[in-house]
C-alpha positions in Angstrom: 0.0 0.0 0.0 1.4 3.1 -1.0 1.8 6.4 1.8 -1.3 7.9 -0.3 -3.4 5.0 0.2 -2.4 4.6 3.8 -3.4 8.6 4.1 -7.1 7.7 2.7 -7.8 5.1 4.4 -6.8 7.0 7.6 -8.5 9.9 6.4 -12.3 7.9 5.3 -12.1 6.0 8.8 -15.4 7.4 10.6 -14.7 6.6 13.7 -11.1 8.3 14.0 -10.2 10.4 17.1 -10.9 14.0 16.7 -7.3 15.2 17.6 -5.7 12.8 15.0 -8.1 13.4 12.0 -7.2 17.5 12.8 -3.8 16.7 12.3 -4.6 14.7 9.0 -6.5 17.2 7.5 -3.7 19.7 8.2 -1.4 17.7 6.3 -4.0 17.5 3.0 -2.0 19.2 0.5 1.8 18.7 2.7 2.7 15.5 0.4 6.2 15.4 2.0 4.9 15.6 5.5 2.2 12.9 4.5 4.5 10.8 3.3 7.1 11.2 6.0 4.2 10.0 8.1 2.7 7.2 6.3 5.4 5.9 4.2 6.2 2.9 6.3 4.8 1.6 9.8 6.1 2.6 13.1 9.2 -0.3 13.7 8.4 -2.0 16.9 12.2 -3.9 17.6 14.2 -5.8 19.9 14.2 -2.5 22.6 10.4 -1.5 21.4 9.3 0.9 19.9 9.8 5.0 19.7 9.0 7.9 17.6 7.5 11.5 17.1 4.0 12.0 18.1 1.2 12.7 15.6 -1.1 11.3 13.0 0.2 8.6 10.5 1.4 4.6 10.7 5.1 5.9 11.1 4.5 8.1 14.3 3.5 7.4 17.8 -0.4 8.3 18.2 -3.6 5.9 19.9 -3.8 3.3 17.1 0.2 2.2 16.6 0.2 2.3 20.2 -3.0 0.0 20.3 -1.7 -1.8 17.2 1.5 -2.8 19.5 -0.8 -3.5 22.5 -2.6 -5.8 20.2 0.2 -7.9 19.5 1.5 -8.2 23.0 -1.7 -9.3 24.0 -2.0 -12.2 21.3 1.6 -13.0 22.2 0.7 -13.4 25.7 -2.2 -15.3 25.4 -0.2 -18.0 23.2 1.8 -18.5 27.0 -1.1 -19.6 28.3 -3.9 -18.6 31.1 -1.2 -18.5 33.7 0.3 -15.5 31.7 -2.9 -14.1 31.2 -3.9 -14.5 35.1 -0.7 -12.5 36.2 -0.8 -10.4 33.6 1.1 -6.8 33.2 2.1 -4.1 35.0 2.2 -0.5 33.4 4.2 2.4 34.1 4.7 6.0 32.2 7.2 9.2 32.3 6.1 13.0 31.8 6.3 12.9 27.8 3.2 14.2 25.5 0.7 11.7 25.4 2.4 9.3 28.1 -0.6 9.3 30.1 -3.3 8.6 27.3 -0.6 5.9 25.6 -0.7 4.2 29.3 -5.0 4.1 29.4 -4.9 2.9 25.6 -2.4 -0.2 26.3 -4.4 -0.9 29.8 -7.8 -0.7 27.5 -6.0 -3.3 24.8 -4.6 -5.2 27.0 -7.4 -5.6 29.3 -10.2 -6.3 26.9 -8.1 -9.6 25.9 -9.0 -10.6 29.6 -5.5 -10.1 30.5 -5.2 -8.7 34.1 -3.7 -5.3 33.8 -1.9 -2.9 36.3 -1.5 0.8 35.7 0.5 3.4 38.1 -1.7 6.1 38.5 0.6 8.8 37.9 4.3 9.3 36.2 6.9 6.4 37.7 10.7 6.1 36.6 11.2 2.7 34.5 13.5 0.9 37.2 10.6 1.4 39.4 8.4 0.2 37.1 11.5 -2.6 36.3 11.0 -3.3 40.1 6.9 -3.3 39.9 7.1 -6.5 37.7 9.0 -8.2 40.3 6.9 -7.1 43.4 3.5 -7.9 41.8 4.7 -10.5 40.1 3.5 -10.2 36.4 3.8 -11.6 33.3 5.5 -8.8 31.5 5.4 -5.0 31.6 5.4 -1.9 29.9 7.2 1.6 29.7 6.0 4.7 28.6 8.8 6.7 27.6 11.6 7.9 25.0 14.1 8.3 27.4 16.1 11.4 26.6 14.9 12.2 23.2 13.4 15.7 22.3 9.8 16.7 23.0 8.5 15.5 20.2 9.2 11.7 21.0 7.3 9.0 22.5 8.0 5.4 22.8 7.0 1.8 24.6 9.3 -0.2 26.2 8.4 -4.1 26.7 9.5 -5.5 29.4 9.9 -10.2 31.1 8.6 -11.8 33.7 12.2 -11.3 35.6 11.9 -7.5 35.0 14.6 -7.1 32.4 13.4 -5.6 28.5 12.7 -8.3 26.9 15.2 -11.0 25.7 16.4 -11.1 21.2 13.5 -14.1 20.9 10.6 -13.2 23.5 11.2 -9.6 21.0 11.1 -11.5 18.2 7.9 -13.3 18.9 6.2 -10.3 20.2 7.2 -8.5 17.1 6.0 -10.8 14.4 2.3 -10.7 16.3 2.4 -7.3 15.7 3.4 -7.0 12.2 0.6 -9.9 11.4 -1.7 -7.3 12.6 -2.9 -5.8 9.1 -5.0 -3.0 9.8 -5.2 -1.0 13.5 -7.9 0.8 13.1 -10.0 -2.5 13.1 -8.9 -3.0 16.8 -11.7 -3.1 19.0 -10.9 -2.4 22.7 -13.8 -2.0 26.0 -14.0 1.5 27.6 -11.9 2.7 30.6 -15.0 2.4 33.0 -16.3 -1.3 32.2 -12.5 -2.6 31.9 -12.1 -1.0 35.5 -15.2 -2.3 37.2 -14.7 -5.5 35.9 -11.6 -5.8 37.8 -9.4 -6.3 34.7 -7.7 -2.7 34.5 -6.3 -1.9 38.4 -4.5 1.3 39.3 -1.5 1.1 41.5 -1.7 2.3 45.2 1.4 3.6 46.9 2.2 0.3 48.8 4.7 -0.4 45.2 6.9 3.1 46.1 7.2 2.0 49.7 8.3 -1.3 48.9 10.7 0.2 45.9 11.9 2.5 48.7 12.5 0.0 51.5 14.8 -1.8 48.4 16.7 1.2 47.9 18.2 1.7 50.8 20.5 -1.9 50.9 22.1 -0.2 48.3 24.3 1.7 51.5 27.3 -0.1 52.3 27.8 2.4 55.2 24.3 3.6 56.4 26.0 5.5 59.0 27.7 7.9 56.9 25.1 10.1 56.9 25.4 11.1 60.2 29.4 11.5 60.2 29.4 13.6 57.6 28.5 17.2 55.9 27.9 16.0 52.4 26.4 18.9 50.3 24.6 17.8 47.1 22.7 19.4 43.6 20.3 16.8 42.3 18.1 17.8 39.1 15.4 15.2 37.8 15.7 17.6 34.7 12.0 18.1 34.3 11.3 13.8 34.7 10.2 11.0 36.8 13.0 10.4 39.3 12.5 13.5 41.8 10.5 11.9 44.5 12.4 8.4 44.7 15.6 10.5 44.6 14.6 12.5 47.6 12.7 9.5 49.8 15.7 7.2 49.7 18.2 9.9 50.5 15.9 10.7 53.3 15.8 7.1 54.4 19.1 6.9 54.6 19.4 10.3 56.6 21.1 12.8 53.8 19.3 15.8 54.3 21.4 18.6 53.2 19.8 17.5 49.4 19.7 20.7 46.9 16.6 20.0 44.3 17.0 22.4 41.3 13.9 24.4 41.5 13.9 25.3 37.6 13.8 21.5 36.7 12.0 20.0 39.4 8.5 19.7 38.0 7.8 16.9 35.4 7.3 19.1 32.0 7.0 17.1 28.7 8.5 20.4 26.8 11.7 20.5 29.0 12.0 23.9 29.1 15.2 24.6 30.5 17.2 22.6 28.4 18.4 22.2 24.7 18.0 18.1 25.5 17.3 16.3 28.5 20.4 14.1 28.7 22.9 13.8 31.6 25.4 13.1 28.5 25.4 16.6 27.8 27.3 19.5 29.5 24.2 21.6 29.1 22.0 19.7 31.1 24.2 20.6 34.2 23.8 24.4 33.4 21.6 25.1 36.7 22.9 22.6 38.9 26.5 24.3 38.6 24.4 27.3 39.0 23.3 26.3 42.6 26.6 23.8 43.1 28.2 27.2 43.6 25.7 29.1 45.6 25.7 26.4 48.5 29.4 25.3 47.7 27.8 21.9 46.8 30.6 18.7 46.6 28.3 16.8 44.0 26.4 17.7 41.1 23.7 14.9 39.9 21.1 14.9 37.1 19.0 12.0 35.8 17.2 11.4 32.2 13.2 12.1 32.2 12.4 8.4 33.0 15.2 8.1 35.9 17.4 5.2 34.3 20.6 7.2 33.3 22.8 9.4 35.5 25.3 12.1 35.6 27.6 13.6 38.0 29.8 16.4 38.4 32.5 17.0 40.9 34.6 19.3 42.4 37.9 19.4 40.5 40.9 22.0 40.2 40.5 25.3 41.7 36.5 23.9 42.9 35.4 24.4 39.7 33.2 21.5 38.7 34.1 18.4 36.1 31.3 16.6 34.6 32.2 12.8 34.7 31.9 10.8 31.7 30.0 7.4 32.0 32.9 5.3 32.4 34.3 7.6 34.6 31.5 7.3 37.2 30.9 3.6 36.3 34.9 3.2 37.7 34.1 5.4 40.7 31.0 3.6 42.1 32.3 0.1 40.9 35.5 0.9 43.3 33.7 2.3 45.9 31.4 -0.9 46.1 33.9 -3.5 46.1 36.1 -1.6 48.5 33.0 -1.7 51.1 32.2 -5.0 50.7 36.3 -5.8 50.8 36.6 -4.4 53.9 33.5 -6.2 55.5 34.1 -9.1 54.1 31.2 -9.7 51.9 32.7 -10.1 48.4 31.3 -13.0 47.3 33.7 -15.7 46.1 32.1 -15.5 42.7 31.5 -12.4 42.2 31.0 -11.1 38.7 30.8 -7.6 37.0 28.9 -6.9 33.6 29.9 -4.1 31.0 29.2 -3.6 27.4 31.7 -4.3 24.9 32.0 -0.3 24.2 32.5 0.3 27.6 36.1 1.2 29.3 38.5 -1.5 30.6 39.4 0.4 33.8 36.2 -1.5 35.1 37.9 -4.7 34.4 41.1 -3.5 36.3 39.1 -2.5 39.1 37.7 -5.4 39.6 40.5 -7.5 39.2 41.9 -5.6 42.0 39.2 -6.6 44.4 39.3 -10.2 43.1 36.1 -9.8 41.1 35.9 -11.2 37.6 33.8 -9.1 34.8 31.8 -10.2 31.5 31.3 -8.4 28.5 28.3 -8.2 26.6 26.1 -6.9 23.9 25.4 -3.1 24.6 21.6 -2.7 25.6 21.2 -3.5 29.3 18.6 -6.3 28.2 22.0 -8.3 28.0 22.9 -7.2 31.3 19.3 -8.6 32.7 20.0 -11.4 30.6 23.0 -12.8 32.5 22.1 -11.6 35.7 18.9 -14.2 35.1 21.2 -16.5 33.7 24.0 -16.7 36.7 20.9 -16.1 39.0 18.7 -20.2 38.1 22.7 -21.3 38.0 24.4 -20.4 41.3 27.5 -19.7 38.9 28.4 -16.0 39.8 26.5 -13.9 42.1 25.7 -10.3 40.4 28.2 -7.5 42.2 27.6 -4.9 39.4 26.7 -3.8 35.8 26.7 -0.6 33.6 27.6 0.7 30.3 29.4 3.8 28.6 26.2 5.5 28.3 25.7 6.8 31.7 23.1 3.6 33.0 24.0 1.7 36.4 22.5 -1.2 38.4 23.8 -1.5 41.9 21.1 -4.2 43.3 19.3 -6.4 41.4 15.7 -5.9 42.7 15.6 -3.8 39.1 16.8 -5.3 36.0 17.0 -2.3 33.7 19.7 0.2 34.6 18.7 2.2 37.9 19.6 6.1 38.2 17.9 6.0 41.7 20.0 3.3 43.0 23.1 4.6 41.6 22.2 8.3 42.7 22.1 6.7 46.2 25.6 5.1 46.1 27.1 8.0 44.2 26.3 10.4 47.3 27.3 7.7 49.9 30.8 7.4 47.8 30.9 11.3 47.9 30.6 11.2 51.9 32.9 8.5 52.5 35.4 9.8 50.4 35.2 13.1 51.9 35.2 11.5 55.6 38.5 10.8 54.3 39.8 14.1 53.3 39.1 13.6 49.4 37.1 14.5 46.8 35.6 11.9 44.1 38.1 13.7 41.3 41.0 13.0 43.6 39.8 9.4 44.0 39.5 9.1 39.7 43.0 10.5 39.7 44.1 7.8 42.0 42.3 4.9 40.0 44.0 6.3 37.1 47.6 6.1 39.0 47.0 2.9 40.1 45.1 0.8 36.9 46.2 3.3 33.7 45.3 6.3 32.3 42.0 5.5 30.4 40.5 7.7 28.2 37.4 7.1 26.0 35.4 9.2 23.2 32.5 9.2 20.5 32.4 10.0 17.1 29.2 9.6 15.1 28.2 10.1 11.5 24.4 10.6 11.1 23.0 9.3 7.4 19.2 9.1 7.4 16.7 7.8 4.9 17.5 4.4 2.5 21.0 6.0 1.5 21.9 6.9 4.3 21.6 2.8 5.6 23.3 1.8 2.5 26.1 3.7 3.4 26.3 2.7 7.2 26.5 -0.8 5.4 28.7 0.1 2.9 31.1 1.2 5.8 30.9 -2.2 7.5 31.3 -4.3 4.7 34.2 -2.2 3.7 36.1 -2.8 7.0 35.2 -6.5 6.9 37.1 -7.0 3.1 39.4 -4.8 3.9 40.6 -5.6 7.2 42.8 -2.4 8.5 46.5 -3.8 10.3 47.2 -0.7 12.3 45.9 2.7 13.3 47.9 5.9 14.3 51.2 3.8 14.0 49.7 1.3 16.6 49.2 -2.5 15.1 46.2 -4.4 15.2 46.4 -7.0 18.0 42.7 -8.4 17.5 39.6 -7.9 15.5 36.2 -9.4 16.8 33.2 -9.2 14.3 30.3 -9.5 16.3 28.8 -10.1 12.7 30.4 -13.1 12.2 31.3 -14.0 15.9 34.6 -14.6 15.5 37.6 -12.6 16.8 40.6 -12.9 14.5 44.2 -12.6 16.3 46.1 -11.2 13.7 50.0 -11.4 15.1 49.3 -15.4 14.8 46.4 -15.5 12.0 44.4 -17.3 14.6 40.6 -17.6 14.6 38.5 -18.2 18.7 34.8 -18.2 18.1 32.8 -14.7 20.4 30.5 -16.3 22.8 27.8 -13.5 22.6 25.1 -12.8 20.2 25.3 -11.8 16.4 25.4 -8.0 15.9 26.7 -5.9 13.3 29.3 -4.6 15.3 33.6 -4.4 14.7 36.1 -4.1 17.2 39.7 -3.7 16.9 42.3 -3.9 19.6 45.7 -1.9 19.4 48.9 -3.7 20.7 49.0 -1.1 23.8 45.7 -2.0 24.9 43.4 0.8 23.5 40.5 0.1 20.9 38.2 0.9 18.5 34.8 0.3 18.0 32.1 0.2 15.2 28.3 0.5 15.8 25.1 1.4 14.1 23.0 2.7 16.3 19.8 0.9 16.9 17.4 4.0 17.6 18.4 6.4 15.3 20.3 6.2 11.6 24.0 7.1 12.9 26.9 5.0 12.4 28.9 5.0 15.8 32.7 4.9 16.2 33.7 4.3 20.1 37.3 5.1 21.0 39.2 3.7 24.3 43.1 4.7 24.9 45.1 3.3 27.9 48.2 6.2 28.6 50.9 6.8 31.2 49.2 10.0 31.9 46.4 12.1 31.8 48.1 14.5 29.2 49.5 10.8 27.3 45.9 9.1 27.3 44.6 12.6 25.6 47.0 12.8 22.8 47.0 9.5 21.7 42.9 9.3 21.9 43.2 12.1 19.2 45.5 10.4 17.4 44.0 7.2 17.1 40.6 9.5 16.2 41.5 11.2 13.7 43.9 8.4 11.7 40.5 6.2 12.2 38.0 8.8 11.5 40.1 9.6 8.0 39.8 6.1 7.2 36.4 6.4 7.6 35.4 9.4 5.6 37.5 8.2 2.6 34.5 5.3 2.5 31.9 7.8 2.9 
């Protein structure tokens, strides 16, 4: 079916909703904007599905939302009336239409019989993570788009053990969906009858108290709070996390907590910033503001749905350094295994996860504690994955897991990456540290000293529509025929193609097969230990190049990351 026939049959339906057939009859003579809206369907993937809001099959609006709900509810009915019985739990962040996209998977859900469970206002997703454990459902579902802009929406599915749903539970929900032909033909019961029937239940508070009793065994040292002054800017910017952030602090006796006032009401427009992302140096703007004014000792934000995090600390001359994702991934991962060290509760088989794209300091760290660590896939459904997996085995007993990209899980009462929990820890590190006469930046300093000079970056090239894919391919399959044998001067120890899941050692032409799952992904490792990575993104059409250098100094490790960027980077654009 063509975009225009996709527009009229939208456009003829006479029972649309009045806000969606406004839209469409705004976009009557706008052929590009109709057929950037109807040219293809919505993708619902492996991670879910996400998108701009408005009218058409390729944006997030009541029917592909319902259309998604439809096929999550035939996928859950093929488990069986057990699955049914237990059913879902639903949770949603402060985004446009977060609320009404919550109400319309309830209604869809629900009028397949299956037992639903809405929070009645906006949650963060480890809570709601946490919610599938506590009430023990079937499955459950985010509504969010994480940090996106304004415009975006999305729906996050998420397993019985609380993690996003494994590469074949996905797979099986997605091919329900896309045998879904037409979603306007979906027929779901109102609000009301779906509520009085007992099928559609809203959540009470008795979840956040639970979630809240949880969050305070992440403390190693719940007395710290009393020994020390510990001054600290938190900013929800504008999203879910504000209120768990506080109660847990509180619980655990921190009271000299700074909430930026700007950003401390949920607001689907995010007003105060250009993006809502702890990545970027902008979205700490006011919380150096006030980190000043009260001469705090840590900086915090959080993304809109509370799963990633972002510090900043005092460094040189108290002006404050925003920490990269490794960078507090290596501070809290040290400060954890030190605690348990000294009491005495590392577990024998303790294990850390990381991403492949993620920095090997973590690795070093724990080595030094006697901990081992395991890469996987990035998407912290992998980290879930094994933390399930070592869980039914008795193999390893989870100590830790997070990624480059600013997302943390201390405990595993969540199974998605948890910027409440790590929030917690990251202001417990901050008082111990400073009980001992240093700040967090000296302590990075003196990881650095002690396990090498790691430094990471990004690069990304952004290519959108059909070409644009051919040429993220084009880049791939050039690397793989034309393997590369050294970068910046420095030879190529290793290549693993995540493709192919082999890793190639080149010095002795020797092929080991990668125990993880295929994924179009390169990586190359440099005889001194630093690497380089190539992704496509999964969310958005970017190509991304990931860039880690070990050095014998802080000056070292940032002159030989540029090095090794640009000599890559040129091999890259002579492709483009």
């Amino acid at each position: 079916m063509s975009y225009q026939q996709s527009y009229e049959k939208w456009f003829s339906f006479d029972q649309l909703d009045e806000e969606v057939f406004s839209e469409l009859q705004q976009m009557k003579d706008n052929e590009k904007g109709k057929e950037d809206a109807f040219y293809k369907n919505l993708e619902f993937g492996t991670g879910g599905m996400r998108g701009e809001i408005g009218a058409g099959t390729n944006r997030m609006n009541l029917y592909t939302v319902r259309k998604a709900a439809e096929g999550l509810a035939r996928y859950i009915e093929n488990k069986g009336a057990e699955a049914v019985k237990r059913g879902v739990v639903l949770a949603y962040d402060c985004r446009r239409k977060s609320p009404e996209f919550s109400l319309e998977i309830a209604r869809t859900l629900a009028s397949h019989g299956i037992q639903t469970y809405v929070f009645e206002s906006l949650r963060s997703t480890p809570e709601l993570s946490f919610a599938v454990r506590s009430l023990h459902t079937y499955m459950g579902g985010m509504i969010t788009a994480s940090h996106n802009p304004p415009e975006y929406n999305g729906f996050k599915v998420y397993g019985e053990d609380g993690a996003q749903l494994n590469l074949a539970d996905a797979d099986a929900v997605i091919e329900e969906i896309n045998a879904i032909d037409n979603e306007l033909d979906i027929q779901v019961k109102s609000i009301e009858e779906l509520k009085e029937s007992g099928l559609i239940k809203m959540i009470s508070s008795s979840v956040d108290d639970s979630y809240v009793e949880h969050l305070i065994t992440v403390s190693e040292k719940p007395q710290l709070a009393k020994e020390t002054d510990i001054k600290v800017v938190f900013s929800p910017l504008h999203g879910a996390s504000n209120e768990m952030v506080q109660r847990g602090l509180k619980a655990l006796g921190y009271e000299n907590i700074h909430i930026v006032k700007e950003q401390e009401q949920p607001d689907s427009e995010f007003p105060t910033v250009a993006s809502p992302n702890p990545e970027e140096p902008g979205a700490f703007e006011y919380a150096i503001r006030d980190g000043k004014e009260i001469g705090a000792d840590l900086l915090i934000t959080a993304d809109p749905d509370g799963d990633r995090l972002g510090l900043a600390v005092k460094g040189p001359n108290d002006d404050y350094v925003l920490l990269t994702g490794n960078q507090t991934g290596a501070l809290l991962l040290d400060y954890l295994l030190g605690r348990k060290s000294e009491k005495g509760s590392l577990p024998q088989n303790g294990r850390v996860f990381k991403t492949i794209v993620t920095s090997e300091i973590g690795r070093k760290i724990a080595e030094h504690y006697g901990a081992t660590t395991e890469d996987v896939l990035t998407g912290f459904k992998f980290i879930g994955e094994k933390i399930k997996q070592y869980e039914e085995s008795g193999e390893h007993t989870f100590l830790f897991g997070y990624e480059e990209s600013y997302g943390y899980l201390v405990k595993d009462f969540a199974r998605d990456k948890d910027a409440i929990q790590a929030a917690l820890l990251a202001v417990e590190a901050a008082a111990f540290h400073k009980q001992q006469g240093n700040t967090l930046y000296e302590v990075l300093l003196s990881l650095f000293e002690k396990h090498g000079y790691y430094k990471e970056g990004l690069e990304s090239l952004t290519l959108k529509g059909k070409e644009g894919a051919d040429k993220i391919q084009s880049i791939l399959t050039g690397f793989r025929e034309h393997p590369i044998r050294e970068v910046a001067g420095l030879a190529v120890h290793s290549q693993d193609d995540y493709g192919t899941q082999k890793r190639l050692i080149t010095a002795k032409g020797k092929e080991e097969d990668i125990l993880l799952p295929a994924s179009n992904v390169l990586k190359y490792f440099l005889e001194d230990g630093s690497w380089v990575c190539i992704r496509p993104s999964g969310t958005e059409p970017k190509v991304k190049f990931y860039f880690s250098v070990i050095g014998s100094s802080l000056e070292d490790s940032e002159n030989k990351l540029a090095e090794i960027k640009e000599a890559f980077m040129d091999k890259v654009h002579s492709m483009v």
